[in-house]
LOTORKE-440392 format. One line per 5 residues: number of its first residue (from 1); their letters; for each residue x negated, y, z negated of C-alpha. Coordinates in Angstrom, 1 decimal. Example, Ala and Ser with C-alpha at 12.3 -4.5 7.8 and 13.67 -1.06 7.14 Angstrom:
1	as	-12.3 -4.5 -7.8 | -13.7 -1.1 -7.1
! end
This chain:
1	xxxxx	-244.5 23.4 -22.1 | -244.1 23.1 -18.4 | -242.0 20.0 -17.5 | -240.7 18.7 -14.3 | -236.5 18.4 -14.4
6	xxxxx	-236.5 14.7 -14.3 | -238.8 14.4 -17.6 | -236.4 17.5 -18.9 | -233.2 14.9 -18.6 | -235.0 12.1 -20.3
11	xxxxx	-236.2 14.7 -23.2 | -232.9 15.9 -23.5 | -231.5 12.3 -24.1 | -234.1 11.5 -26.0 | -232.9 15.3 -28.3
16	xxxxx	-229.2 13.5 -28.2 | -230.1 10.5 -29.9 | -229.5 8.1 -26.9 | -230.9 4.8 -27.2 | -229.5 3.1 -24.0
21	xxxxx	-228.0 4.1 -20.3 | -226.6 2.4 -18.1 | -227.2 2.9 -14.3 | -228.0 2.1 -10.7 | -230.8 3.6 -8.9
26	xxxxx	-231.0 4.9 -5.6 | -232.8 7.2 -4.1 | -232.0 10.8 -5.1 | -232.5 9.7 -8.5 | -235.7 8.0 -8.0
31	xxxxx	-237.7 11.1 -9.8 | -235.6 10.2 -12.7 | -235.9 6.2 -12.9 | -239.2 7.0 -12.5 | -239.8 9.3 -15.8
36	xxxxx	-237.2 6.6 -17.6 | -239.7 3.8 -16.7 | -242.4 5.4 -18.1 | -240.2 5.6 -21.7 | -238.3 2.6 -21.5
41	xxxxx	-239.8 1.6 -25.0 | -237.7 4.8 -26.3 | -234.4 4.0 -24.2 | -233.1 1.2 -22.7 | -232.1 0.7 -19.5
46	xxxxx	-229.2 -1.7 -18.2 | -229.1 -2.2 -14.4 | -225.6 -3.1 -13.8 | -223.9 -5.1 -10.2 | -222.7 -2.0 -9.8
51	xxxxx	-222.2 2.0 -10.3 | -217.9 1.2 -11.9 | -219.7 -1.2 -14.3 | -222.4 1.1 -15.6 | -219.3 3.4 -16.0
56	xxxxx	-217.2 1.0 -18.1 | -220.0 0.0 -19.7 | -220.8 3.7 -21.0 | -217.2 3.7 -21.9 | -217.7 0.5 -23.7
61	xxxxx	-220.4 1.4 -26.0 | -218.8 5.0 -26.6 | -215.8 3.5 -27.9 | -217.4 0.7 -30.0 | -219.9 2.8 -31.5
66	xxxxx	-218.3 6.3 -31.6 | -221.9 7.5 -29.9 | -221.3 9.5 -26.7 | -222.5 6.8 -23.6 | -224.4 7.6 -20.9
71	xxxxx	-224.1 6.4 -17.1 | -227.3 7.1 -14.4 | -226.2 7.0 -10.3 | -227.4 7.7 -7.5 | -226.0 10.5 -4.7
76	xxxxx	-223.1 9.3 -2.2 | -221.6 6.3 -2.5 | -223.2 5.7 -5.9 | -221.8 8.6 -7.6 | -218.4 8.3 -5.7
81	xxxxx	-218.4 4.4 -7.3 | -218.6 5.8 -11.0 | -215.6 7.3 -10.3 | -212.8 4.6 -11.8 | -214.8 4.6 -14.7
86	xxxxx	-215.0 8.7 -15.2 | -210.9 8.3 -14.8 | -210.8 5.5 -17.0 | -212.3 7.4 -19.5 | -210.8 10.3 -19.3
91	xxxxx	-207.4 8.7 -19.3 | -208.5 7.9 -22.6 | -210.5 10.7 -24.2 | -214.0 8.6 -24.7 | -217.0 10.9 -24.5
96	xxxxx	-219.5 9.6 -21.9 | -222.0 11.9 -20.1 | -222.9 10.8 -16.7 | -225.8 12.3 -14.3 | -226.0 11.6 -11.2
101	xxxxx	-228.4 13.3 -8.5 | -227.4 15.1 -5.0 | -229.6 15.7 -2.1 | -231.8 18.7 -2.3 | -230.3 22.3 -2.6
106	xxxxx	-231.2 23.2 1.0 | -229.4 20.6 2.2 | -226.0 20.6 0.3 | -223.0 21.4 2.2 | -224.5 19.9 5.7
111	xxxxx	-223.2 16.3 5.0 | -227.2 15.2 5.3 | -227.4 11.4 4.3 | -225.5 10.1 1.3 | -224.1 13.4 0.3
116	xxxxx	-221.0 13.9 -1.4 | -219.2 17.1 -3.6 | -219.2 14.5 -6.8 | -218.7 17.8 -8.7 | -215.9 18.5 -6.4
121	xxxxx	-214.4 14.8 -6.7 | -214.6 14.4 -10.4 | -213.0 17.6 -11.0 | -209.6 16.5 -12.0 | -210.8 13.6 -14.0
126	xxxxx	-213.2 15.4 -16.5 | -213.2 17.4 -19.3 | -216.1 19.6 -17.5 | -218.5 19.1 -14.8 | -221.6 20.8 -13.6
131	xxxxx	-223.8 21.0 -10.7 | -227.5 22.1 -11.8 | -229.0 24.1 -8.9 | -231.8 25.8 -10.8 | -234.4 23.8 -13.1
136	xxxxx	-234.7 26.6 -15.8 | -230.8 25.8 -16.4 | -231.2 21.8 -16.6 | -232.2 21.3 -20.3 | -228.8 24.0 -21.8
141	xxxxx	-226.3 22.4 -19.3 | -227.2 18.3 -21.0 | -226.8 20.1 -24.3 | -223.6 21.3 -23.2 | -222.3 18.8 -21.6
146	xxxxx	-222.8 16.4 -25.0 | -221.5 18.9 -27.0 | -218.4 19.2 -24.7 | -218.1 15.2 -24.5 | -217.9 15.3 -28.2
151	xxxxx	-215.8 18.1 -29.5 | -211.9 18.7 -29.9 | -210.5 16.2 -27.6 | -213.5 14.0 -26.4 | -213.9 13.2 -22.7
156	xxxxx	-216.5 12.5 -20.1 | -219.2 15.1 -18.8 | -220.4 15.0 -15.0 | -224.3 16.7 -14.4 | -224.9 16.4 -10.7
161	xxxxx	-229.2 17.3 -9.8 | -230.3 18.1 -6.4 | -233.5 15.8 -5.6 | -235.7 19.2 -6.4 | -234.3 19.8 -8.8
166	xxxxx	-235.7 17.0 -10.5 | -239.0 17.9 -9.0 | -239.6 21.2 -9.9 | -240.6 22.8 -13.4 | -239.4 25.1 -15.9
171	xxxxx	-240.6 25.9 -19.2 | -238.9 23.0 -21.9 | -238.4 23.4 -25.7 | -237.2 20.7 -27.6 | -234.4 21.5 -29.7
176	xxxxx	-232.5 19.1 -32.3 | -229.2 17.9 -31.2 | -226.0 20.1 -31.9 | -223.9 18.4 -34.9 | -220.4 18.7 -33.4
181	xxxxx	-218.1 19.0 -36.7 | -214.3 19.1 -36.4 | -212.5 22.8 -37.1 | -210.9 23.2 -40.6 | -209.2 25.9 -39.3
186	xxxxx	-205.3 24.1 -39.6 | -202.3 26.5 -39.5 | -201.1 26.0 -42.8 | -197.6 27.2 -42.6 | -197.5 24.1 -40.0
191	xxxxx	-198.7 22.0 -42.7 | -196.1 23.1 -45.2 | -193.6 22.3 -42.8 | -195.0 19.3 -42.5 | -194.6 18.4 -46.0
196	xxxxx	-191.4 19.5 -46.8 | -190.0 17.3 -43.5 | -191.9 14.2 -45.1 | -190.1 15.2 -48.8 | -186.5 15.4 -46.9
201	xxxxx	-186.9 11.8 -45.0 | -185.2 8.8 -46.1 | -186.2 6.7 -43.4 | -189.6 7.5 -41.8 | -192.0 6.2 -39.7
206	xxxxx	-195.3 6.5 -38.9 | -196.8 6.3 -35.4 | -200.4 5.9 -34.7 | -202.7 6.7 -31.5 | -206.5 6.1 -29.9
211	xxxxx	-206.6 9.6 -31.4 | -206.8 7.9 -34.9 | -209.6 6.0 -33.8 | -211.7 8.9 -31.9 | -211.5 11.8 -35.2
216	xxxxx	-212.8 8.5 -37.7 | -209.4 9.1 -39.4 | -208.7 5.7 -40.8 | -209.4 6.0 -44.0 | -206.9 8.9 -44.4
221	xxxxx	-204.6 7.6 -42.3 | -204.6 4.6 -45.0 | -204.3 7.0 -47.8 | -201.4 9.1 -46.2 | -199.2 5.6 -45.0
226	xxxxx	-198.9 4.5 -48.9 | -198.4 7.7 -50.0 | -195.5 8.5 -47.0 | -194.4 4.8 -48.3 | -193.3 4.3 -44.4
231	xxxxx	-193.5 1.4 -42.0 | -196.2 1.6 -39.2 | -196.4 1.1 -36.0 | -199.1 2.0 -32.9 | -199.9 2.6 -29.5
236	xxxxx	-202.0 0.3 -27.2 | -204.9 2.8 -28.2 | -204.3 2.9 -31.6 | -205.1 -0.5 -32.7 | -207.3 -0.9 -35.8
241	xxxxx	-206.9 2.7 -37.2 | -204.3 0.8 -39.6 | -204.9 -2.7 -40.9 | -202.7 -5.3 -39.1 | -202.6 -7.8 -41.6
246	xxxxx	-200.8 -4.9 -44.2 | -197.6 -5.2 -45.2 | -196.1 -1.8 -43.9 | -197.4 -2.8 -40.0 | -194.9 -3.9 -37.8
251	xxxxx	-196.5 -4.5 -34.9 | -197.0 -2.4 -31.5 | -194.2 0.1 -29.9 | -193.0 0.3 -26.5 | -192.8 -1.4 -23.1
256	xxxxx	-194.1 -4.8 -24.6 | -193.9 -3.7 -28.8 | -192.4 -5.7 -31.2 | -188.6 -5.5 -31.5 | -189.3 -4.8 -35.7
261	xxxxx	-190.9 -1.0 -33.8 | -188.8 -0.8 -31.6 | -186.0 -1.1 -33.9 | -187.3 0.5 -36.5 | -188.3 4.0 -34.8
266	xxxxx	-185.0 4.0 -32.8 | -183.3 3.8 -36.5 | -185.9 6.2 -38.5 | -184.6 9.8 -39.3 | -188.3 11.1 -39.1
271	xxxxx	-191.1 10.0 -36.6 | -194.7 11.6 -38.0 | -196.8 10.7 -34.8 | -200.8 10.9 -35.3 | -203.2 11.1 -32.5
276	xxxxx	-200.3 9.9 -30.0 | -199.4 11.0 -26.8 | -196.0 9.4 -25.8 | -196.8 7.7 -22.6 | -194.5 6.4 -20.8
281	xxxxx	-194.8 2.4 -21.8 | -194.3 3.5 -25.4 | -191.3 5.8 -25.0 | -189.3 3.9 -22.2 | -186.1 6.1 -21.6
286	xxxxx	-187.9 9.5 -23.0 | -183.7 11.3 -23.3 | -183.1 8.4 -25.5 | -186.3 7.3 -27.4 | -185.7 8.1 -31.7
291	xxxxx	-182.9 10.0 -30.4 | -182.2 10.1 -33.9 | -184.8 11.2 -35.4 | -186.9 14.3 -36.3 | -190.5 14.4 -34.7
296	xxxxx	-193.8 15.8 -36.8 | -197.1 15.8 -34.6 | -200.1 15.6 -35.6 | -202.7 16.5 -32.7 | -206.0 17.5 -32.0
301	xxxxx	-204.7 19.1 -28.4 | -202.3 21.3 -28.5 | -201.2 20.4 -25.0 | -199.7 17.4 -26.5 | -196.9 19.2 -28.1
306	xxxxx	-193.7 18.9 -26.1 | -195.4 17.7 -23.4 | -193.7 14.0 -23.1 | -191.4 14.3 -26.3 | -189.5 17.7 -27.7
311	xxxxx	-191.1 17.5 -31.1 | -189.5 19.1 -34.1 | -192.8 20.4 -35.9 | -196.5 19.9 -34.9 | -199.9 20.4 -36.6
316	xxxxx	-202.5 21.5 -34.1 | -206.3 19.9 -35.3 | -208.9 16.9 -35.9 | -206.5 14.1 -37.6 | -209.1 13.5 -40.5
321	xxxxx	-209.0 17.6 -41.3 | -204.9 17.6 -41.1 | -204.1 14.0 -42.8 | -207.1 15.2 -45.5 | -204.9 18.1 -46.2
326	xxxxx	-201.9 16.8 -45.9 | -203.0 13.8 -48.7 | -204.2 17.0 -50.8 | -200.4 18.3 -50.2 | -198.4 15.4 -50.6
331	xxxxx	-197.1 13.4 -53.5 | -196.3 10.0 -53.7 | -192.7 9.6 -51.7 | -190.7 5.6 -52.5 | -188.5 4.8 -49.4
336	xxxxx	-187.9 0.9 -51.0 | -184.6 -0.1 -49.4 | -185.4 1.1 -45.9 | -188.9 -0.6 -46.2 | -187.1 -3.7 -47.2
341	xxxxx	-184.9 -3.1 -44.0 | -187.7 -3.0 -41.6 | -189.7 -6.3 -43.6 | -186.4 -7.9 -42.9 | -186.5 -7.6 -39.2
346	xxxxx	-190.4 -8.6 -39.4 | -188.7 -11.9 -40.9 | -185.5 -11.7 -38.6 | -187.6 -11.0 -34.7 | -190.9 -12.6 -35.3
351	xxxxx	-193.6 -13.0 -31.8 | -193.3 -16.6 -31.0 | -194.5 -18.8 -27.7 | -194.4 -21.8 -26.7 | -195.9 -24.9 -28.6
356	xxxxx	-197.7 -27.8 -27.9 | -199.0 -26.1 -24.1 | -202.1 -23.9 -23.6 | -201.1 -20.1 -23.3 | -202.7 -16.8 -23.4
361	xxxxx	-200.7 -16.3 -27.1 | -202.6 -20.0 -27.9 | -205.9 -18.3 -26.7 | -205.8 -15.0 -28.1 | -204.7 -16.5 -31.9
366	xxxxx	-206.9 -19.1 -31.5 | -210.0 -16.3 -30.7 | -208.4 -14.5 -33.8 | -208.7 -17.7 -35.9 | -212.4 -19.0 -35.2
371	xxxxx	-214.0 -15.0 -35.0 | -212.1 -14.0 -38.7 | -210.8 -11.2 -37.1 | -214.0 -9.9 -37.1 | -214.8 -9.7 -33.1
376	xxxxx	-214.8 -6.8 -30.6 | -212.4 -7.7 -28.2 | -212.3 -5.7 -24.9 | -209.5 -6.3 -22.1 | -209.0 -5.8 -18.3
381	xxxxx	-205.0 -4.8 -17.7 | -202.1 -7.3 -17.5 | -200.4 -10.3 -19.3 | -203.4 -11.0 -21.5 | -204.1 -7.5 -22.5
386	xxxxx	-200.3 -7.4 -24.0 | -201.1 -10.6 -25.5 | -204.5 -9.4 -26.7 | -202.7 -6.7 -28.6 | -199.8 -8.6 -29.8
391	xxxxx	-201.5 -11.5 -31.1 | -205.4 -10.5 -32.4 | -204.7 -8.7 -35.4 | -207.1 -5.2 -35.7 | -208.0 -4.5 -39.4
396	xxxxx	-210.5 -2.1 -38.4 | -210.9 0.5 -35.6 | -213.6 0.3 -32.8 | -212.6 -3.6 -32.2 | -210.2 -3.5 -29.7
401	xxxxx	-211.6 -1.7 -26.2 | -209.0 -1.5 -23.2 | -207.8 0.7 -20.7 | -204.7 2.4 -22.0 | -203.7 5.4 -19.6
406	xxxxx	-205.5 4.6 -16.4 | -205.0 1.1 -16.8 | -208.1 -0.1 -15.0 | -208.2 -3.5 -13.8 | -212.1 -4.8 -14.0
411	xxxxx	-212.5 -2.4 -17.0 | -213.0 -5.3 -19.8 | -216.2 -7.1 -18.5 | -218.3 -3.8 -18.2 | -216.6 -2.5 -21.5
416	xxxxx	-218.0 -5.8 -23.5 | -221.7 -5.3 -22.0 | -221.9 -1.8 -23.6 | -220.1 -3.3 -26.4 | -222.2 -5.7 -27.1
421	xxxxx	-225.7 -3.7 -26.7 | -224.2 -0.8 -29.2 | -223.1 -3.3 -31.9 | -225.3 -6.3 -31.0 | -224.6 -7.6 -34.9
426	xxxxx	-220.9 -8.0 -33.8 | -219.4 -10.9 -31.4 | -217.6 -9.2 -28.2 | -215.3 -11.4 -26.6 | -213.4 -10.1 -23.1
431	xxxxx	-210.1 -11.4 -22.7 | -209.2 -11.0 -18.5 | -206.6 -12.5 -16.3 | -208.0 -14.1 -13.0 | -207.1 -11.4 -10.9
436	xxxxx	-208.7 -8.5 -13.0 | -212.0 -11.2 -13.1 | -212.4 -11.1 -9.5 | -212.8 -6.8 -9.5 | -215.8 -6.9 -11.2
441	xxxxx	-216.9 -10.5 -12.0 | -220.4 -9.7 -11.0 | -221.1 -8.1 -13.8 | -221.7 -11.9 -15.6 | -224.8 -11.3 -13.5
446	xxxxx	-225.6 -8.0 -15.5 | -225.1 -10.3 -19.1 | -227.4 -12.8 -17.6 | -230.1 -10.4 -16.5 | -230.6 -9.2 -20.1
451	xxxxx	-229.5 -11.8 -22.2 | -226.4 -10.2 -23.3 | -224.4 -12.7 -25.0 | -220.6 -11.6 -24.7 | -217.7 -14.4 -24.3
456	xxxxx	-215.5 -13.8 -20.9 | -211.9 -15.8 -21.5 | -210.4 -15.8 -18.2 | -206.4 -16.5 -18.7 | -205.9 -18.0 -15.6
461	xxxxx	-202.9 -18.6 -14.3 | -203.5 -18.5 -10.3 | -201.6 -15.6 -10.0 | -200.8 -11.5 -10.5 | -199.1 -12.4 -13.7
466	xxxxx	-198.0 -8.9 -14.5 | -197.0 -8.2 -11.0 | -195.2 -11.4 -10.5 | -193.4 -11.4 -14.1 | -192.0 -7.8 -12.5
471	xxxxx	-190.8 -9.6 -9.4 | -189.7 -12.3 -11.6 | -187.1 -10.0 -13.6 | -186.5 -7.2 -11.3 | -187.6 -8.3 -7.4
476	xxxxx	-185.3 -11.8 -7.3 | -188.6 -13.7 -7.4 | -190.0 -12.2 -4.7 | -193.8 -13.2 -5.0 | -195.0 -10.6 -2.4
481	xxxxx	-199.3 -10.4 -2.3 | -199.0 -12.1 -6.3 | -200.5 -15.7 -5.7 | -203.9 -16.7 -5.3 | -204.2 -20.2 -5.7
486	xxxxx	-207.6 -20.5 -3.5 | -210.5 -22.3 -3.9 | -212.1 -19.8 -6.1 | -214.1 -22.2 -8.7 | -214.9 -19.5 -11.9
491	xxxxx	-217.2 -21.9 -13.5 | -219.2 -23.0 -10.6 | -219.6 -19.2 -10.3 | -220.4 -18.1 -13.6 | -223.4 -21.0 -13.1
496	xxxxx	-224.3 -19.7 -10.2 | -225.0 -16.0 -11.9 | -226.7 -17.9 -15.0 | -224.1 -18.1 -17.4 | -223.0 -21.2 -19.0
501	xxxxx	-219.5 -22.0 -17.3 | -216.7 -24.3 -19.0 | -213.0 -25.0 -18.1 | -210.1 -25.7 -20.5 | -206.5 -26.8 -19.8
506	xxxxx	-205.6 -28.0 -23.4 | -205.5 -26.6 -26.5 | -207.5 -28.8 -27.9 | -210.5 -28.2 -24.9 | -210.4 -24.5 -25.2
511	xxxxx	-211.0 -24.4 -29.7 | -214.3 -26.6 -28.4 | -215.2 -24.6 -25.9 | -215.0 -21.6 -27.4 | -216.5 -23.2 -30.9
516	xxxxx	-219.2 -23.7 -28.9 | -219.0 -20.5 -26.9 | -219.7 -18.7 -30.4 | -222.5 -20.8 -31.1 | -224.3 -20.2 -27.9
521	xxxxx	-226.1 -17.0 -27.8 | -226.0 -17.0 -24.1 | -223.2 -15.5 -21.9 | -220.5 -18.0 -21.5 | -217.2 -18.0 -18.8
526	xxxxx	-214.5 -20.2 -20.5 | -211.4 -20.6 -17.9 | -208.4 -21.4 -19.2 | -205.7 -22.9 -17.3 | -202.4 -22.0 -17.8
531	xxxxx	-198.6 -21.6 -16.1 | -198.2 -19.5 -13.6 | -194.5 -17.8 -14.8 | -196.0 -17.7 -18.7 | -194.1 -14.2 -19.4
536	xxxxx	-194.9 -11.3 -22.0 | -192.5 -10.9 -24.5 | -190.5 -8.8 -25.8 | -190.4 -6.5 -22.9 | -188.1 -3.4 -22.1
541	xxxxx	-187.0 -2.8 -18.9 | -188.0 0.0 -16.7 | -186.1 3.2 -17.7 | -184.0 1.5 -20.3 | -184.5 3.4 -24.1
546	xxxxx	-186.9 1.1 -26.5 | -183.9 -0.3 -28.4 | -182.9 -2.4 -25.6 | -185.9 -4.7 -26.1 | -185.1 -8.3 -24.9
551	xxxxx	-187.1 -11.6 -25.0 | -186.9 -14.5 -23.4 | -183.8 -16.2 -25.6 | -181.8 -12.7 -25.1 | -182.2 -13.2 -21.4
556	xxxxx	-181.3 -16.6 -21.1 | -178.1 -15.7 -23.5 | -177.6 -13.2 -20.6 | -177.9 -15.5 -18.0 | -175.4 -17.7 -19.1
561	x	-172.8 -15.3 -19.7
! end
């Protein structure tokens, strides 16, 4: 049947299985908003404040749901503002697919009114991009560009569509959607290597990545930790792939891990890293980081290999395919005495904060303690992201949603809208600092506007706080462009967009308002006071290894020598 190309793009979503997008329309996407509104009963549509939060909220719902999400903008400026979200999720392998339109084909190239080369700007930042110039091509290119989000290494997808294109015709035949199922196809000479490293380890570890999460690997990851019988550790990303409340965990590794991983991998004579990249904030000094170890990766992207880290051995494919056959390989290994070794530093460097004040460690246990464990927490990037991961235990994956590689400030708030509308069963709580707020604070507008009920903590501590603990330590407390104690009011504004807004400065004024928070159904701004030089600890300093962790005892110790 004949269709025109905007009622091709909705069919084709509709093919994909998508239930919502998330957009802002303008006019060289008017053909389309105007097809979506005649099926809005089939998909829902989220007008955001703006383009970067229909991007993070795409992200949001592809990472809570492990469904590809979809973003809608317009040409110009509203293509160029999805473009921190396209980076942020491509930083991060999350598969989203998002379409935005151009001016018509005659006038591309001729810088005619709100025309931009978005194919041309996104390049860099995505796993493929198209610009659809002919109608007969529209309906293959979304097919592709789904099946491309999904496979291998997920990643976002840009379609750019001239105006006519949308307008004209071409012959449409609905098709089901590709299933996108991982390769089996796994060296096995590579995996044999693999397992005869793992036999000839007395002290292994095992390192897990987001790439845990995206190939649905947990379950064999579980299986292949008890039978390795090593301790575990994970990246930012990683959180949730392995229970947090077992045993064998230790906590997170790197910049702001635990000293028990920090330790413990700088000790280990084998490092088996799944899904992982080694970025920078987990290997601090890379010449010195398990310099005494023996590295086996497991990776989807062969890229990966030696790319950060000079690996030993590496198996190349999905992480469920290679830890299924490695678990079909491997027999049950007993490393007792150097489990008991790393349970004793659990016991010997626990996390600790201060009592009796309110603190983002306070707030983030305290959300731990009245959801279960059971929330969706997203994040924006600072202080109380750290804290978010140190303190929230993760027993499952899917729960935790932050920006790891890009490390996008304003990320959390659109991240926990999509959240919330894919898993609307779940409570989604974001977790920002008062400067990541302010980026994208209007989006408490967006939760109003369609009754999505998610739970914004602010931290607030009037300041920077990640900027300023740097000047802190390494700048001789030089506070340059850090403070912003202004007359900003966050609960006279969250009233103003609709939401119900509520301040806390205690402890014992946060647990009610947050009891309360949960019992709402509404979307609800809780901002918490607290002290402006609160710190993140343990930290290691820039370009020193991962063994030289220090907290705030070791550097008083320091200061008084």
């Amino acid at each position: 049947m004949q269709l025109t190309g905007s009622q091709i793009v909705i069919e084709c979503l509709k093919e994909q299985g998508v239930d919502t997008v998330f957009g802002y329309p303008g006019g060289a996407i008017l053909n389309v908003y105007d097809e979506l509104y005649k099926h809005k009963d089939e998909i829902k549509h989220i007008l955001t404040s703006h383009e970067q939060g229909a991007a993070h909220a795409a992200d949001g719902y592809a990472r809570a749901t492990g469904k590809v999400g979809v973003c809608l903008a317009t040409s110009g400026p509203g293509a160029t503002n999805l473009v921190t979200g396209i980076a942020t999720a491509y930083m991060d392998s999350i598969p989203v697919v998002a379409i935005t339109c151009n001016v018509g084909v005659a006038l591309l190239g001729k810088d005619s009114f709100q025309e931009i080369d978005i194919a041309g700007v996104t390049m860099p930042i995505t796993k493929h991009n198209y610009i659809v110039k002919d109608v007969n091509n529209l309906a293959d290119t979304i097919r592709k560009a789904f099946v491309i989000a999904k496979e291998g290494r997920p990643g976002p997808v840009l379609i750019d569509i001239p105006k006519d294109v949308t307008a004209n015709k071409a012959e449409f035949i609905s098709r089901e959607a590709e299933i996108v199922k991982p390769s089996e196809d796994i060296c096995e000479e590579d995996l044999e290597s693999a397992v005869r490293m793992i036999r000839e380890s007395e002290r292994p570890y095992i390192f897990v990545g987001g790439g845990a999460i995206l190939s649905g690997a947990s379950k064999e990851l579980y299986e292949f930790v008890k039978k390795v019988d090593a301790p575990v550790t994970d990246s930012l990303m990683g959180k949730g792939a392995f229970p947090g409340t077992d045993l064998l965990y230790t906590g997170m590794l790197g910049m702001h891990g635990t000293k028990t991983s920090n330790y413990g991998v700088s000790e280990c004579d084998l490092l088996i890293v799944t899904g992982a990249r080694f970025s920078d904030r987990v290997t601090g000094n890379a010449k010195k980081f398990a310099k005494d170890a023996k590295i086996l990766q497991f990776d989807v992207d062969a890229a990966e290999m030696n790319k950060n880290i000079l690996i030993t051995e590496g198996v190349v494919g999905d992480l469920k395919v290679v830890l299924q056959k490695m678990n079909e390989r491997l027999e049950q290994q007993n490393h007792k005495e150097w489990i008991e070794k790393i349970i004793s530093y659990k016991e010997k460097y626990p996390m600790t904060y201060h009592p009796d004040v309110l603190s983002g460690p306070f707030i983030v246990e305290e959300i731990y303690r009245q959801t279960n464990g059971e929330a969706i927490i997203s994040t924006e990037v600072g202080q109380h992201q750290m804290w978010a991961a140190q303190y929230y235990k993760y027993t499952e994956p899917r729960t935790l949603l932050t920006s790891g590689g890009l490390g996008t400030m304003g990320y959390g708030l659109g991240a926990s809208l999509g959240a919330k509308v894919g898993r609307p069963e779940k409570t989604v709580v974001n977790i920002a600092g008062d400067g990541c707020f302010r980026m994208n604070m209007n989006e408490i507008a967006t939760a109003t506007r369609h009754n999505i009920p998610v739970i914004q903590v602010v931290i607030n501590n009037h300041v920077l706080g990640m900027v300023r603990q740097w000047q802190n330590l390494f700048y001789e407390q030089r506070y340059s462009a850090t403070v912003l104690n202004d007359a900003v009011d966050f609960v006279k504004l969250a009233e103003a967009m609709g939401a119900e807004g509520v301040r806390a400065s205690t402890r014992e004024e946060f647990k009610e308002a947050f009891a309360k928070a949960l019992k709402s159904g509404h979307p609800v701004v809780i901002d918490c006071q607290i002290d402006s030089d609160d710190k993140v600890w343990p930290m290691v300093a820039p370009g020193a290894p991962i063994s030289e962790a220090f907290d705030e005892k070791d550097l008083k110790t320091k200061n008084a020598e």
